[in-house]
Residue, then its C-alpha position, 0 to 999 in steps of 0.5 A: x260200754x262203748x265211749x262216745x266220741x262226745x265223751x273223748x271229746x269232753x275228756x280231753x277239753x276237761x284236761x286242756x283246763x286242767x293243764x292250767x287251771x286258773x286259765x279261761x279259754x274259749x271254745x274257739x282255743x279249746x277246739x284247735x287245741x284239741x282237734x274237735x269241732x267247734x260247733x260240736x264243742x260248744x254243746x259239750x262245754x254246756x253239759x260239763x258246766x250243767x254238772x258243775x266240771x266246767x265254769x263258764x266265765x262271760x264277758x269280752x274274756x270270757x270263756x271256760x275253766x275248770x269248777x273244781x280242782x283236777x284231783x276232785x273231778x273223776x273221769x266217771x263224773x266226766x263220762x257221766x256228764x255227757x253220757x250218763x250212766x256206764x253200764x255196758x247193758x240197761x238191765x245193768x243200770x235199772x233192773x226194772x227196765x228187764x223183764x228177766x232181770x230177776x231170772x237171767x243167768x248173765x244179768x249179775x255179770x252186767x252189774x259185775x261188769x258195771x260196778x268194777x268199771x266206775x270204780x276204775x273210772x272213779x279212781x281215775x283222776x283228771x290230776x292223774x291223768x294230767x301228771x301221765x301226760x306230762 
């Protein structure tokens, strides 16, 4: 499974909010903050919202916060958010999508491999990460 460089970006704008979470921030502040292009923040802030993450507050003080508290959200619901689904082979994901699935001898090693890497995911918290951080 290769980490997208729009699912680091998406990380690490989710822990920017959780620092402060009654916070509304603007792409604009997100962006500098954590080093990410603008433009390309834009489209990922509407994808965290899209999966209930983010919240987008409008208006002249408008902007971004978190939807749920940090300790709710998993950095599998994250990754999910903008990638989908982690498995490092689609045959992993959906057994349908290969012909040999049934037959191929590494196939139970991609579904291995899938399922141990969300359940480390999912344990991972946006709390947790946050009180490494600090």
């Amino acid at each position: 499974m290769l980490v997208t460089r729009e699912t680091d970006y998406a990380v690490r704008t989710v822990l920017f909010l959780a620092q402060d979470q009654e916070r509304v921030s603007s792409v604009t502040e997100i962006a500098k903050a954590m080093h990410i292009p603008k433009s390309f923040l834009a489209k990922i802030v509407q994808r965290l919202v899209k999966h209930g993450i983010l919240a987008s507050i409008r208006g002249v003080a408008g902007g971004f916060r978190l939807a749920k508290k940090p300790r709710e959200i998993s950095l599998l619901a994250v990754m999910e958010s903008i990638q989908g689904n982690t498995g490092i082979n689609i045959c992993a994901t959906d057994k349908r999508l290969c012909r040999l699935s049934g037959t191929c001898t590494v196939h139970p090693i991609w579904v291995e491999i899938r399922r141990d890497v969300e359940k480390k995911l999912l344990k991972q918290t946006i709390a947790d990460l946050v009180k490494k951080k600090r």
